[in-house]
N, C-alpha and C positions, 0 to 999 in steps of 0.2 A: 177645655174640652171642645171639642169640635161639635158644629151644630148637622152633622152629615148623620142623616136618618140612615138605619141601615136593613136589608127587608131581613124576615121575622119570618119562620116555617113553621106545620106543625105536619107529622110524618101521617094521621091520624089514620089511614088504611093502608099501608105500602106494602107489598110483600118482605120487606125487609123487616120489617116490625115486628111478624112471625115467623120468617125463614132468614138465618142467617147465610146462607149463599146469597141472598140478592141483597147484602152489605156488604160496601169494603172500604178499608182505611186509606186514605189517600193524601196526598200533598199534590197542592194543586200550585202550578206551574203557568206563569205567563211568558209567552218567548223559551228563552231557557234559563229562567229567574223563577226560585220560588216569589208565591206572591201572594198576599191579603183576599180571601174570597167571604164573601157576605153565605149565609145560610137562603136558601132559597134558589141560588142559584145552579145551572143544568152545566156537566162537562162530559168530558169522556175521560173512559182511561187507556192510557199510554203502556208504558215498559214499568213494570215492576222495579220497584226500589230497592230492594231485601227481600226479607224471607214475606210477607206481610203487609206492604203500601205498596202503592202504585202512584204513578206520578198523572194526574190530572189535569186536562189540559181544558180550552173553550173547544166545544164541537165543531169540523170544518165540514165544509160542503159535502154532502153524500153520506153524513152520518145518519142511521135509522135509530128510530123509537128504543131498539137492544141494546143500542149501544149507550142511550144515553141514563145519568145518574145525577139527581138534585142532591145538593150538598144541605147538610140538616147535622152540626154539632151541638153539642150538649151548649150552654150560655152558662161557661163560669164566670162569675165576679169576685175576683178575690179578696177585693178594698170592701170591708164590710162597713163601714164608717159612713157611706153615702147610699145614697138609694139610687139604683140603676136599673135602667129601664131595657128592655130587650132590643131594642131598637137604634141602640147605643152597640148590642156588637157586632163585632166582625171577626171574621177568624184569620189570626195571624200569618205569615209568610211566615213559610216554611216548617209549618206543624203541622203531626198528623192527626185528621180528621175523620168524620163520616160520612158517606154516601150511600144513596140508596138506588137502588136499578128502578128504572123506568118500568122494567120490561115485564109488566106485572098488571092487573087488573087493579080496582082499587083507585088511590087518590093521594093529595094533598092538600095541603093550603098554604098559603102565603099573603104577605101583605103587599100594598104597590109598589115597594119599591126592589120588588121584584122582575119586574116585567119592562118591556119594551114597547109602550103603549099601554090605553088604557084600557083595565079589565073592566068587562062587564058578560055580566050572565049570558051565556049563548054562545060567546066567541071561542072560538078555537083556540090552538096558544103551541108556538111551534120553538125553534130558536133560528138565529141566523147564524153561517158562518162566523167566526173569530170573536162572539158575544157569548157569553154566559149569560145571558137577560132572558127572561120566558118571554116572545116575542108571540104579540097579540095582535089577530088573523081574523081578517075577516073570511072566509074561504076555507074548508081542507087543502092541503098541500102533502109535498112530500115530507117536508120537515117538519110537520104536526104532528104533537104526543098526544095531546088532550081536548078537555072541552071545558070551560066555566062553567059548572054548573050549579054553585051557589054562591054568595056573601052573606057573614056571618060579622058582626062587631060584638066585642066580648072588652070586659073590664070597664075602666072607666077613671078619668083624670089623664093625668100622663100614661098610663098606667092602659090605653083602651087602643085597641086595635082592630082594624077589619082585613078580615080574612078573606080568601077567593079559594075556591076548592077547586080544583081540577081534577077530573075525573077520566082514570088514562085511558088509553081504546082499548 
């Protein structure tokens, strides 16, 4: 097993959580490769794939706050035989997924291996072109969704994680 941490979401006020328009299934796309995306991570969506997905790509230059969507799947493990820790997944190339619209009041959380720098309470949190990474700002910008506005560690053992809430504009 590989020793690659992987970041950890939790949806805990999104509009998506109460309003299923600002969910959608998606298959997220590197290049023109389905490709492996971590939960926590921000995209956009592209061209529809059927009746129901959409292909999901990293945000490019001039994308706004509406457009973008944190990726947040269910963590199945289906080897019951070991203990597996959240942090351990990631979500497979070319399966379809969840995403949730930015474009909402409300929040999330994640842990650091989310981000593009290091979070800390106060900072803003934008993304860069051709990253899926919540990229961490000193400054508002254009390409800012959010603000840090807590950390939270929760569990304990392998088992314990700290969270960063961002809190959207």
């Amino acid at each position: 097993m590989a020793n690659t941490k992987h970041a950890v979401v939790r949806t805990d006020n999104l509009g998506g959580t109460k309003n299923g328009e600002q969910l959608a299934s998606v298959i997220f796309y590197n290049d023109s490769n389905p490709a492996e995306i971590d939960n926590g991570n921000i995209v956009v969506l592209a061209e529809k794939l059927g009746r129901e997905a959409y292909k999901a790509t990293a945000p490019a230059a001039g994308a706004v706050a509406e457009d973008l969507y944190v990726i947040a799947e269910e963590e199945l493990f289906y080897d019951q035989t070991t203990a597996h820790y959240l942090t351990e997944w990631v979500n497979e190339a070319g399966k379809i997924i969840r995403a949730y619209s930015l474009d909402s009041k409300g929040g999330f959380s994640v842990t650091a291996e989310a981000f593009d720098g290091t979070p800390e309470i106060g900072k803003t949190v934008g993304y860069t072109a051709g990253s899926t990474k919540i990229k961490v700002e000193d400054t508002k910008g254009d390409a800012t969704f959010g603000t840090i506005l807590e950390k939270e560690t929760v569990g304990f053992g392998e088992g314990k994680y700290t969270y960063f809430y961002i809190g959207l504009k």
